[in-house]
C-alpha positions in Angstrom: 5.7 11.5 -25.7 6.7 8.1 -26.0 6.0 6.9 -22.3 2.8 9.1 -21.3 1.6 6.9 -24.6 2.2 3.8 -23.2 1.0 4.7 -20.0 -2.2 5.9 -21.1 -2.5 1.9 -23.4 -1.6 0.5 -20.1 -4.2 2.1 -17.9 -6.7 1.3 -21.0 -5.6 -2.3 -20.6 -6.4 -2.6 -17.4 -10.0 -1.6 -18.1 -10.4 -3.7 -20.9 -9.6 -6.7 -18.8 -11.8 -5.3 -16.3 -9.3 -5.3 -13.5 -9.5 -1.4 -13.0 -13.4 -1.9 -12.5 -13.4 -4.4 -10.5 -10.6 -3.1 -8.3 -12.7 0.2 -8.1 -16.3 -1.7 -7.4 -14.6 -3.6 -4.7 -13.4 -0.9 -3.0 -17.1 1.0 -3.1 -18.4 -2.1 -1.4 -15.4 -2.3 1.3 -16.2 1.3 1.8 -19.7 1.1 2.1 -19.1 -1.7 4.6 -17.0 0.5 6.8 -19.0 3.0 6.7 -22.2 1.3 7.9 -20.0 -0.3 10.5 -18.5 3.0 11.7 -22.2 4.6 11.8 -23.7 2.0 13.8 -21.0 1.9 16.2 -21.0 6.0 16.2 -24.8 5.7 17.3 -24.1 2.9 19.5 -21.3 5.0 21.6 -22.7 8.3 21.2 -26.5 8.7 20.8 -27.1 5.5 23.3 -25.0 7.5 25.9 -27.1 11.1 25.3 -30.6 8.9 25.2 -30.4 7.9 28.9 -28.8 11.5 30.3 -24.8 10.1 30.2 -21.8 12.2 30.3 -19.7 11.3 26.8 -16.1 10.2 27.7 -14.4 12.4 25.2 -11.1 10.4 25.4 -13.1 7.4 25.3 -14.3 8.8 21.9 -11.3 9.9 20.9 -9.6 6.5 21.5 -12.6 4.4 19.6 -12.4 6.8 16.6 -8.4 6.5 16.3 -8.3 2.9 16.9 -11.6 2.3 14.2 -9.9 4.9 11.4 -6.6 2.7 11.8 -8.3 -0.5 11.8 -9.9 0.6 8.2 -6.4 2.0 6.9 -4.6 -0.7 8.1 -7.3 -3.1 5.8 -7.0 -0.6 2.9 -3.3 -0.4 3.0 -3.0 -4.2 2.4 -5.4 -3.5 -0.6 -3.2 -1.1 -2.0 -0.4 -3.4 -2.0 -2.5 -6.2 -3.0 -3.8 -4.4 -6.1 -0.6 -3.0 -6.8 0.9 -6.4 -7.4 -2.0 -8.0 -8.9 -2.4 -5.4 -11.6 1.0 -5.4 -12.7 2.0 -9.0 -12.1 1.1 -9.8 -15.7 2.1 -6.3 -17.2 5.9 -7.8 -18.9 5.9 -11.7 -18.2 2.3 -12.0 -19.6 3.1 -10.2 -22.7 6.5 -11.9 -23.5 4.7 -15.6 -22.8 2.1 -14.4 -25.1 4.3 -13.5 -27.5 2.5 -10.2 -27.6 5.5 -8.0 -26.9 7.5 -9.0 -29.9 5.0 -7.0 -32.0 5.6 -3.6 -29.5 9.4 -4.3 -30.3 8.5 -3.8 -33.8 8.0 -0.3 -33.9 10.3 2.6 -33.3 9.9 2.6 -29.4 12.7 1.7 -26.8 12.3 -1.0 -24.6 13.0 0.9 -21.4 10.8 3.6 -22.4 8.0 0.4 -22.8 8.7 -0.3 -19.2 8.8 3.1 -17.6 5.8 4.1 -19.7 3.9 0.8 -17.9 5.0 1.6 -14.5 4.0 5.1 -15.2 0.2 3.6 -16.0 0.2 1.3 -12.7 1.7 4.0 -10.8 -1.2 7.0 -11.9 -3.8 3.6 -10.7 -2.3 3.0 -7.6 -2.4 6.6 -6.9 -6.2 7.0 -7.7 -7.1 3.7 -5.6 -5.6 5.1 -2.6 -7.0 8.5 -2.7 -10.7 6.1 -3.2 -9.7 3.6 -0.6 -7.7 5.1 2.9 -9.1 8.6 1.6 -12.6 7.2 1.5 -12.0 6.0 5.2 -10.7 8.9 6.5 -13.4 10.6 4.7 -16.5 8.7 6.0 -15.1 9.1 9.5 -14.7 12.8 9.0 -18.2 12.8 7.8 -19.6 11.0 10.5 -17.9 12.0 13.4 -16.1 15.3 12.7 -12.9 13.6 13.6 -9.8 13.6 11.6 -6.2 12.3 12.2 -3.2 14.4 11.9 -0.8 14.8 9.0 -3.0 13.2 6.4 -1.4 14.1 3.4 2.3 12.5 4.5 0.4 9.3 5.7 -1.4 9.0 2.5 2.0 9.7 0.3 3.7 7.3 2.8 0.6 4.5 2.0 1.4 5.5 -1.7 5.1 4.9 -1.6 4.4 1.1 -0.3 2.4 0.4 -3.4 4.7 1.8 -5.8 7.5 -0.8 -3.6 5.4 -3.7 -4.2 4.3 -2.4 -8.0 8.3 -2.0 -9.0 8.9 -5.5 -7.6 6.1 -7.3 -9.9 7.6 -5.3 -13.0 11.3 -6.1 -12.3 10.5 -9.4 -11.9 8.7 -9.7 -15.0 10.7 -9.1 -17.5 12.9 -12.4 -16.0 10.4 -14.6 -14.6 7.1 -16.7 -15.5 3.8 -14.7 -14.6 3.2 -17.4 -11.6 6.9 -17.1 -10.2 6.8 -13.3 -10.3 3.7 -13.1 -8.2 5.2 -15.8 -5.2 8.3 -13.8 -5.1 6.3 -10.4 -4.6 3.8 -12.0 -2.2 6.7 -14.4 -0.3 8.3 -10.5 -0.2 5.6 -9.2 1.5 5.0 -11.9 3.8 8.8 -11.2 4.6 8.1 -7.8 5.4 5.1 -8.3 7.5 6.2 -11.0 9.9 9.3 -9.2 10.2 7.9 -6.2 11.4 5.7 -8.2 14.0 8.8 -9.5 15.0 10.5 -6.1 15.0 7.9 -4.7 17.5 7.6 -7.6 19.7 11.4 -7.6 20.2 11.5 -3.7 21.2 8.4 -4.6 23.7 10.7 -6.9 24.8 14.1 -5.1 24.3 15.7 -7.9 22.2 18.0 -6.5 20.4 18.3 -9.8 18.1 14.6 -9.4 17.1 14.8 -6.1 16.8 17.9 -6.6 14.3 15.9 -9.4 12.5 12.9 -6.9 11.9 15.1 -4.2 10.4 16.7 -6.8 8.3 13.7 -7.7 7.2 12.5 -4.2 6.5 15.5 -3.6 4.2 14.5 -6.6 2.1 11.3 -5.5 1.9 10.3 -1.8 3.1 6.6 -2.2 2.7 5.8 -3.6 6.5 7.9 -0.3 8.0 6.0 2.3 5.4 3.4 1.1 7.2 4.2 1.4 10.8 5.7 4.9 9.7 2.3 6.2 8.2 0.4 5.2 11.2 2.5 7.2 13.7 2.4 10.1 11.3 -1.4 9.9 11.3 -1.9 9.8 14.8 1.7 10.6 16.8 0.5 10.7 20.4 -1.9 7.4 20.8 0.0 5.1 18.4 2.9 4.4 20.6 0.6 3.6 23.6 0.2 -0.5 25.0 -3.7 0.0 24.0 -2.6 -0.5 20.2 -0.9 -3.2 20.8 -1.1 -5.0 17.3 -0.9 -4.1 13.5 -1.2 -0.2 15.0 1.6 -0.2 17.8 5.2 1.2 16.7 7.0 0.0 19.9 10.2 0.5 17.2 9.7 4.2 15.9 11.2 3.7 12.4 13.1 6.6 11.2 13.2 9.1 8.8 16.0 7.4 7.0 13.9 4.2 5.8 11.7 6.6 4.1 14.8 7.9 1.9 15.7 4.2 1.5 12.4 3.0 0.3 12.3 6.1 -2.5 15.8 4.5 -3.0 14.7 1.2 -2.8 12.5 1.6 -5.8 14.4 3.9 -8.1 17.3 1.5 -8.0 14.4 -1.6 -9.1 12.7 0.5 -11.5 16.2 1.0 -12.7 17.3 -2.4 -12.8 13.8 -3.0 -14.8 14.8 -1.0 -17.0 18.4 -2.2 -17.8 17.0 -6.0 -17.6 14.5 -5.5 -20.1 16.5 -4.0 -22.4 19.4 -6.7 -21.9 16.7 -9.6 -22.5 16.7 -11.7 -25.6 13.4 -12.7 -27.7 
């Protein structure tokens, strides 16, 4: 019982320090702002049309609401990530500069079980936030609209995968690095991943191979850009692919079923060499 102990101290931390609350509040407000966005639009497109005796373009609709529910995932999914690292970023270095740890090590308790039992905590957060965050969106268009993407529950697990990649990054990297050098590796990661999926895409659009080898280098560094690009063509496989999305929601390079496996691999082989480092490390 060791680790469900720790996790539940670690998800207790985080509301002590008022990061869980503000993380939450934040996320009400983003919400609320979509949704007011969304509404006004809706009655813009669809009420303005029916006032003056117009014909609704159905596939018009059906092409604002898909392009509007991405462009709110797409912002949520970044704050997954975001508060995934953020969270955690202090959860090992913070504690060992403190000096805080040394006291944990005291009592009967292993130190990989100290790590998995955080992780655990960070991971049961990450999970809630995105059920509150691209659930809320998908929820406030379904409200509002009646419309709803496809295949929501594999593009909200894919969504939660990429947080638990960028959380297992902050925690391996804590138990060997400062606080401040932990969170520019995990955000210089990321930035890794997201230009090289932009130039991924761009070099399918324009059949370089080169680019396109670049990107899926890129992606194996760092998975989270491709999670991405693999949950929006889950949610919504027939318009995604189309020249109208060209940006953040395009997949001109369809990634495969295989990076999926290797990001599940990806972390269990970091959480794994969390564990072994911070049970190698001296105090």
């Amino acid at each position: 019982m060791t680790i469900p102990t720790i996790a539940r101290l670690t998800i207790r931390e985080t509301q002590r320090r008022r990061i869980l609350w503000v993380g939450m509040l934040m996320g009400l407000a983003f919400l609320a702002l979509f949704g007011l966005g969304f509404h006004f639009i809706h009655v813009e497109m669809v009420e303005g049309v029916e006032a003056v005796g117009g014909r609704i373009d159905e596939e018009g609709l059906e092409f604002f609401f898909t392009f509007f529910t991405l462009a709110g995932l797409y912002a949520t999914n970044f704050l997954v990530v975001m508060v995934a690292v953020l969270t955690s970023v202090t959860t090992v270095s913070g504690e060992i500069e403190s000096h805080t740890i040394e006291s944990l090590l005291t009592k009967p308790v292993r130190r990989w079980e100290i790590v998995a039992g955080k992780w655990l905590g960070y991971a049961l957060i990450i999970f809630l936030y995105v059920l509150l965050m691209p659930g809320g969106v998908l929820l406030i268009v379904y409200l509002r609209s009646g419309y709803t993407l496809q295949n929501i529950p594999a593009g909200l697990g894919l969504m939660y995968l990429e947080g638990l990649v960028g959380l297992t990054i902050s925690v391996v990297g804590g138990t060997r690095l400062s606080t401040l050098a932990n969170g520019a590796l995990a955000f210089m990661l990321f930035g890794i991943g997201f230009i090289g999926g932009w130039v991924e895409q761009i070099g399918a659009l324009l059949r370089n191979e080169t680019a396109v080898d670049l990107g899926i280098l890129s992606s194996l560094i760092m998975p989270t850009e491709v999670l991405w690009r693999k949950a929006s063509s889950v949610f919504e496989p027939r318009l995604v692919t189309g020249f109208q999305f060209a940006g953040p929601f395009s997949v001109a390079s369809q990634p495969s079923n295989a990076m999926i496996i290797y990001a599940v691999l990806y972390t269990s082989a970091l959480l794994g060499l969390a564990l072994w480092s911070f049970s190698r490390r001296d105090f």
